[in-house]
C-alpha positions, 0 to 999 in steps of 0.5 A: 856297528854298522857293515857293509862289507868284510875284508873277502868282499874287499878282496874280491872288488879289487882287480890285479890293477888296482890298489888298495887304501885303508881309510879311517875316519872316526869322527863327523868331521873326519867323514866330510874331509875324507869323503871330498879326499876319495872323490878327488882320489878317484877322480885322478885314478878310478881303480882305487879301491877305499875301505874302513871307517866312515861316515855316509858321506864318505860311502856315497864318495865309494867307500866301503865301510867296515864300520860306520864312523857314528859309532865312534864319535866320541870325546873324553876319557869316561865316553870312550870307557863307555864305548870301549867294546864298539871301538875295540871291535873296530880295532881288531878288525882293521888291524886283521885286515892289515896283518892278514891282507895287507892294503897298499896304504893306510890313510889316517884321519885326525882321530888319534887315540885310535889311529896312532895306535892302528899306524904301529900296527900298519908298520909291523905289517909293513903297510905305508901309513899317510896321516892328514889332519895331525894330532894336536901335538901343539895343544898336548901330548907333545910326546906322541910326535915322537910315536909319529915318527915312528910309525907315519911315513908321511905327514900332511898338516893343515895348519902352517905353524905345524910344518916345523913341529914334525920337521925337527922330529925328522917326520916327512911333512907337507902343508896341503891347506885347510880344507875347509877352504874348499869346502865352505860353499855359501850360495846365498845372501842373508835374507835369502839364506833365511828364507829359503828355511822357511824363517821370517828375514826381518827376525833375528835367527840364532843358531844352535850347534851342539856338536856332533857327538851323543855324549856332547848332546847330553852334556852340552844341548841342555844349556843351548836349549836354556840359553835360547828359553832366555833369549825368547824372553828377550826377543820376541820373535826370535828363530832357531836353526839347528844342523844336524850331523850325520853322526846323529839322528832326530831322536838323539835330540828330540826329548831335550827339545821337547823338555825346553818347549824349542822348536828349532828348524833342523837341517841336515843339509846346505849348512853353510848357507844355514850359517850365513842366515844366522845373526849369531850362533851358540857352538860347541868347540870344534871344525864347525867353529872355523866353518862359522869363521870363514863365512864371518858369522859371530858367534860364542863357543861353549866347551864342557867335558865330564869333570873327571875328564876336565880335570885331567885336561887342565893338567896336560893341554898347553895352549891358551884357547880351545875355539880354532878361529882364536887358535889361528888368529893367536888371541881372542876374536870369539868369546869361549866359555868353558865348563861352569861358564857354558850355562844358560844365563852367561851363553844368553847374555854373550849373544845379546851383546852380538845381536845388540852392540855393533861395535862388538860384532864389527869388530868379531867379523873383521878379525874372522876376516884376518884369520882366514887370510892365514889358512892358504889358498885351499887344495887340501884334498888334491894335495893328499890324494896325489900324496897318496897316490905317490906313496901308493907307487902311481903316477901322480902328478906331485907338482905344485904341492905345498911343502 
């Protein structure tokens, strides 16, 4: 666990005109929304003073983080019992910060298994909590919409069709706009996207993203690796691509790439323009799925969970897809294959068809098109900044926010 700061530091930093916001991020995603949020936050007033969880972007944005978010990027019923002790830690000290030194306001980030339990918290200590990114209460747990009315002053969704799930509860919500909107940022053609890699533009360029978490690096990077074995086999002079998130480091990763004999080109960087130099890409379900859509590059998205884990999700989540981009459209524009379906043969043969069938791929591309048009006009972080800023008691400026 990292620190880079405690709760005196804190205190110490913040002057008698200053306020205070608890910010929590628990996952890679989560640090990039957060991190553009904090930016646009101080650009409207400096004296904010933001601390809690998150990731390098959201330090670099002036947060100090009390625990670092890569700790906690975790998914699945065994993987969290695995980290219980990490997560555990973390809890109990923001939750000694919130009943001890209470900041003006909490703000939650997606990450619900952790932040619904630390929004009761913030309510007992009579902290005002604003939760941006809502749980998927529209996928499972439908019930905890009922544990967020009574803990969340304020709710800020970023798909439309959530807006009336929270009003009929009686929660306070507003649609600010997807973020990722703003946040795609493609610079460059394909060609030139390519080669500004260092890859050859005249071969095809397959992208490789499994994920942000260790745990879907262990159960999911082995089957990309496979997959992209076959697909040498089939396209001679084929290249790989693989994003790196800040949650990781090149040692998670090396000894399966060394084992499947892939030498990808990874970045860490312009991954948007690394997405655009993409013919197809392999993805694990997630954000990166609707980033992928918005720039319009096919691809395929993989989804495996420990089999207990699995199990049980069957059982609970209601909802026909898993893939964002199918979520928003409300069919099946991208192929997802889950569980035993993610192995290599079946993931090889899906980004053949997208490489080789143009119907195939024009059709993908043009209903991508048709979802982005569904998402707003973009916005997102000012519209949460002013809203905290509102509940934090400042003089935002709260027109022209979506409701």
């Amino acid at each position: 666990m990292i620190s880079s700061g405690d709760a005196s530091d804190i205190a110490q930093r913040a002057t008698s005109n200053s306020r205070r916001i608890m910010i929590v991020a628990g996952e890679a995603s989560g640090d990039i929304y957060g991190a553009d949020l904090v930016q646009k936050a101080l650009s409207l007033d400096a004296n904010i003073n933001f601390f809690g969880i998150g990731g390098s972007r959201m330090r670099e944005a002036g947060v100090t983080t009390l625990v670092d978010s890569g700790e906690m990027a975790v998914m699945g019923l065994i993987e969290v019992l695995k980290h219980f002790n990490v997560i555990s830690s973390a809890f109990l000290k923001l939750k000694n910060i919130l009943q001890h030194d209470p900041p003006d306001l909490l703000l939650l980030i997606d990450y619900p298994g952790f932040n619904i339990r630390l929004a009761k918290v913030a309510r007992k200590a009579g902290v005002k909590v604003l939760y941006y990114i809502s749980p998927k209460v529209w996928a499972w747990k439908a019930g905890r919409i009922r544990k967020i009315a009574a803990t969340v002053d304020q709710m800020a969704v970023i798909f439309p069709f959530e807006v009336p799930l929270y009003e009929k509860e009686g929660v306070p919500v507003s649609f600010v706009g997807h973020p990722m909107l703003d946040l795609v940022n493609v610079t460059m053609e394909r060609d030139e996207a390519a080669a500004s890699f260092g890859l050859d533009p005249a071969n095809k360029i397959v992208g490789l993203f499994p994920g942000s978490r260790r745990s879907e690096i262990e159960r999911i990077l082995p089957a990309i690796l496979g997959s992209a074995k076959l697909l040498q086999k089939r396209y001679p002079g084929v290249q790989f691509v693989l994003p790196l998130a800040s949650t990781l480091h090149e040692s998670d990763i090396q000894p399966y790439l060394e084992q499947a004999g892939i030498t990808p080109v990874i970045t860490r960087t312009r991954i948007h323009d690394l997405i655009r130099a993409c013919d197809a890409i392999i993805s694990v379900s997630g954000t990166v799925t609707l980033e992928i859509a918005l720039i319009g590059t096919p691809m395929v998205i993989i989804y495996r969970l420990a089999s207990l884990t699995y199990q049980v999700a069957k059982r609970v989540v209601k909802i026909k897809h898993i893939g964002l981009c199918n979520i928003v459209a409300g069919e099946t524009v991208v192929r997802e294959l889950i569980q035993d379906q993610a192995n290599p043969e079946e993931i090889a043969a899906e980004i053949e068809r997208l490489l080789s069938d143009h119907s195939y791929r024009d059709t993908m591309t043009g209903k991508l098109g048709e979802m982005r048009a569904q998402l707003g006009c973009g916005g997102a972080a000012e519209n949460v900044a002013r809203l905290a800023l509102g509940l934090c008691g400042q003089s935002a400026n709260l027109t022209g926010l979506p409701q």
